[in-house]
C-alpha positions in Angstrom: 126.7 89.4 104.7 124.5 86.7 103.4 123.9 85.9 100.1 120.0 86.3 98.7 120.0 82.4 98.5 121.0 81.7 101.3 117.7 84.6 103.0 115.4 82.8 101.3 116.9 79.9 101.9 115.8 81.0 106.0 112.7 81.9 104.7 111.3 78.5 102.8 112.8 77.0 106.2 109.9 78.8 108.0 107.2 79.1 105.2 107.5 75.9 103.1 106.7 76.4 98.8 105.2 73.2 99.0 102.2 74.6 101.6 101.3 77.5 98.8 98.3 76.5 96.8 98.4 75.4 93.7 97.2 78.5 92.3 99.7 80.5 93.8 103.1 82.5 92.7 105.2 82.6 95.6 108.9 82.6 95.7 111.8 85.3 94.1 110.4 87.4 91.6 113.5 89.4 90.6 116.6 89.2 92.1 120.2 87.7 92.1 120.3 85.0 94.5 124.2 85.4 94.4 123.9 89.3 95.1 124.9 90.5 99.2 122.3 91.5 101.2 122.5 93.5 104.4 118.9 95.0 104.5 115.5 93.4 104.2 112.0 95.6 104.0 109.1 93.2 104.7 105.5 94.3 103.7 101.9 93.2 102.6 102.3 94.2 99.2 104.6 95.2 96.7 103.5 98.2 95.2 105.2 101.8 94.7 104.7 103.4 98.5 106.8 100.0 99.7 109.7 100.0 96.7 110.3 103.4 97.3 110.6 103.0 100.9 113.4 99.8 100.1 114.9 102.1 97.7 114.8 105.1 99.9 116.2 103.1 102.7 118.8 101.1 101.2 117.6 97.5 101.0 118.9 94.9 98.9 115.4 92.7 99.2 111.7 93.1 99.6 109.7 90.5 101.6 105.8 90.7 100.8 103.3 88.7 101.3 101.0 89.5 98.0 102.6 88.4 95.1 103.4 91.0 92.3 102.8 88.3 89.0 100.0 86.3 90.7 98.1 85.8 87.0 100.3 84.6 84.0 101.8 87.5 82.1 103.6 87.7 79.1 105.9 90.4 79.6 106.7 93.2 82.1 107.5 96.4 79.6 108.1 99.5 81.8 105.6 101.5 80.5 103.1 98.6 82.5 102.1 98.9 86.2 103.4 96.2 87.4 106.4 96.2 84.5 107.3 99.5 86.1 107.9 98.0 89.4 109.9 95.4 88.3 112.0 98.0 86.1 112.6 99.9 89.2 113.5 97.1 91.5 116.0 95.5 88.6 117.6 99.2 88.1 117.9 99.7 92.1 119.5 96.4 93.0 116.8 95.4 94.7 115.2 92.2 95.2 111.5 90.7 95.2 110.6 87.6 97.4 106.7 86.5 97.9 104.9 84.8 100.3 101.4 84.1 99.8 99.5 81.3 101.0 102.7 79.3 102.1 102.6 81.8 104.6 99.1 81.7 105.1 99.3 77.6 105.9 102.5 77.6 107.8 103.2 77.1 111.4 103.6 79.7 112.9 101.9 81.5 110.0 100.0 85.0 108.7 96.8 83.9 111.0 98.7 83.2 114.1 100.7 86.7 114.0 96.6 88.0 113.7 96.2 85.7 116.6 98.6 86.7 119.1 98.2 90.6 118.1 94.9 90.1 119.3 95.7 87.5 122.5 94.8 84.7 121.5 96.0 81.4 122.7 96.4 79.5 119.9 94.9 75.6 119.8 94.9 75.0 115.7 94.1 75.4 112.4 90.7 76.4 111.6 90.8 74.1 108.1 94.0 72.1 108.7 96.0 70.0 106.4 96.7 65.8 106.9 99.6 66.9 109.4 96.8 68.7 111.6 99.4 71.5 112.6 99.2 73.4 109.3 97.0 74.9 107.7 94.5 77.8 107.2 93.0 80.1 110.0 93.6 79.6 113.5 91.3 78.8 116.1 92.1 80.5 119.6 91.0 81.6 123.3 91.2 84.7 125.1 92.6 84.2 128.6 89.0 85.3 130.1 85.7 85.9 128.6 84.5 89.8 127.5 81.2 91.1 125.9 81.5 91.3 121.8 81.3 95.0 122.4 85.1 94.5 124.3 85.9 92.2 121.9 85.8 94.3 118.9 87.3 97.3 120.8 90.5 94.6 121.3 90.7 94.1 117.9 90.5 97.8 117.1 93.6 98.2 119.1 95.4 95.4 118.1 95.9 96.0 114.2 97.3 99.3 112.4 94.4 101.7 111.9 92.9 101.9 108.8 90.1 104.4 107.1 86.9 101.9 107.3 88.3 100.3 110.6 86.5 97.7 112.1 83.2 96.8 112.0 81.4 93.5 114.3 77.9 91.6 113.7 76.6 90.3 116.8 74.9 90.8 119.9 77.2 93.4 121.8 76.6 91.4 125.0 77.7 88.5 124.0 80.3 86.7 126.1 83.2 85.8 123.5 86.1 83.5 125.1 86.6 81.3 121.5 87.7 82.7 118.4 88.9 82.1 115.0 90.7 84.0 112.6 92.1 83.5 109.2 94.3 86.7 108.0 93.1 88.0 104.3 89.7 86.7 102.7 88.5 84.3 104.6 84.6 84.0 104.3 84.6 80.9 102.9 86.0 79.5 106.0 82.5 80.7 107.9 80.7 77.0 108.0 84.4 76.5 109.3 84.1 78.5 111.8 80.5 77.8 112.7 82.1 73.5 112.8 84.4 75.1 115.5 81.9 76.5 117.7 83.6 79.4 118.3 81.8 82.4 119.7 83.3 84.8 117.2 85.3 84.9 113.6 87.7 87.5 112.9 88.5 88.0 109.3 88.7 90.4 106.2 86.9 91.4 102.5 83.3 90.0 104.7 80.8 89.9 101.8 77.3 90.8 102.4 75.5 87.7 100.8 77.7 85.0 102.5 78.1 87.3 105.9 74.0 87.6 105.9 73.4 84.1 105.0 75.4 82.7 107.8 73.9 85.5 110.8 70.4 84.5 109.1 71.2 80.5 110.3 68.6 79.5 113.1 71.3 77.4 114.8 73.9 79.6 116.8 76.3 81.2 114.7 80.1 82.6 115.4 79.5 86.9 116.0 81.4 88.3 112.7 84.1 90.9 112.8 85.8 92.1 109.6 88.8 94.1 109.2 90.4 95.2 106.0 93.0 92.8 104.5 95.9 94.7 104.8 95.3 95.5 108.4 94.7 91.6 108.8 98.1 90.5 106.9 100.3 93.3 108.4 101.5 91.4 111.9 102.9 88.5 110.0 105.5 91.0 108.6 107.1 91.4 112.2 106.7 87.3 112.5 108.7 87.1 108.8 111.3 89.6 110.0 112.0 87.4 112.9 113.2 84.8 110.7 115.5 86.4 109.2 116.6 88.3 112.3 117.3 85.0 113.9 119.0 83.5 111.6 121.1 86.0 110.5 121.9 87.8 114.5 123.9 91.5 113.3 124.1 90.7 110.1 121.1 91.8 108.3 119.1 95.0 109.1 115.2 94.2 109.4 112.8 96.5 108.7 109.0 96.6 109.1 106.7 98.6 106.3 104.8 101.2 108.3 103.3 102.5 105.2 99.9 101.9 105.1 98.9 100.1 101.9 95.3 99.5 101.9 93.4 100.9 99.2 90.7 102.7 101.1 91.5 106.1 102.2 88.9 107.4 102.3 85.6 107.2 104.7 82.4 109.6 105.2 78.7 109.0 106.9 75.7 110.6 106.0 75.0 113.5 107.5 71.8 113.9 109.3 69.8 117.2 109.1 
């Protein structure tokens, strides 16, 4: 069995600290990097559903992409929420490894597993770095063009469901063939987008003033669809455990989080009498 250095080790190979923004906490949270491992459980975010489902199943180490102590804290006691987790991961053996927007920039990254779940063929970063091969977003093409109505129905099936689901802006007929995407928040990439020419943007956490500013431009704008951000994140977790697969053939178990971890669970429409 590998040790936890040597995972992570795999793991900065594929998703670089150095492409995390400088805002960012990625890397091991809690953990032994000299401690076995023999069982990984990758997921969005590290919160109770996913720690009890490594616990439950026997891993040594958690892969998420949210980071647990993004902000500066200055302790974790137990009786805190995210203290707790950290409590129960130390007292369980297991491990805590983030990342954020290293995994975000990276090639392949978090926007093109969002990419090729939809069926994209990727051509870029839709705001790349100096190397023009990383970066955030992805700009892609559908092998033919369909009508936005289509479009949005692909994108439906292609992600886990989710209570709100998807939602699109645009005119249903519209022929879509180029698309960008950038997994998690990405409205501020919309003038991005709109650079790109693309016919539609696929993103999450759309905001109303910045989503009705850019439809309200006279020029022609990219059609909008927004997804939640968990449900826009999630693929990258079968692109992570690949990593580690690979690198580690039969000797670490891989597992996917099914548990659905957005917050919204909830959804209801007027009723019309």
């Amino acid at each position: 069995m590998p040790a936890l250095a040597e995972v992570i080790a795999a793991l900065e190979q594929a998703y670089p600290p150095e492409l995390a923004e400088s805002w960012d906490a990625v890397g091991l949270v809690c953990g032994d990097p000299a401690e076995s491992v023999d069982k990984v459980l990758f997921c969005v975010d590290p919160v109770d559903e996913t720690v009890d489902e490594a616990i439950d199943g026997g891993a040594q180490l958690i892969v998420a992409h949210h980071p647990l102590l993004l902000r500066g804290v200055h302790g974790v006691p137990a009786d805190s929420t995210k203290g707790r987790l950290v409590h129960r991961l130390i007292r369980a053996g297991v491990a805590l490894y983030c990342a954020h927007t290293n995994a975000d920039s990276a090639s392949p990254g978090v926007s093109d597993a969002l990419a090729d779940a939809i069926g994209l063929i990727v051509l870029g970063p839709l705001d790349p770095r100096e190397d023009g091969v990383t970066g955030i977003g992805r700009i892609g093409e559908l092998p033919e063009p369909e009508p936005f109505s289509v479009f949005v129905e692909r994108v439906a099936n292609a992600l886990p469901r989710t209570e709100p689901g998807v939602y699109g802006a645009g005119d249903p007929d519209r022929p879509i063939r180029r698309v960008a995407v950038s997994g998690g928040s990405g409205d501020s990439y919309l003038k991005r987008a709109t650079a790109a020419g693309v016919d539609a943007y696929v993103t999450a956490d759309l905001r109303h003033h910045p989503a009705g500013e850019h439809l309200a431009e006279i020029t022609e704008v990219p059609a909008l669809v927004g997804v939640t951000h968990w449900a826009s994140e999630w693929p990258w977790c079968e692109q992570a455990s690949a990593v580690v697969r690979a690198a580690f053939a039969g000797n670490v178990d891989v597992h996917v989080s099914t548990r659905c971890t957005d917050p919204w669970t909830l959804r209801a429409t007027r009723t019309e009498h």
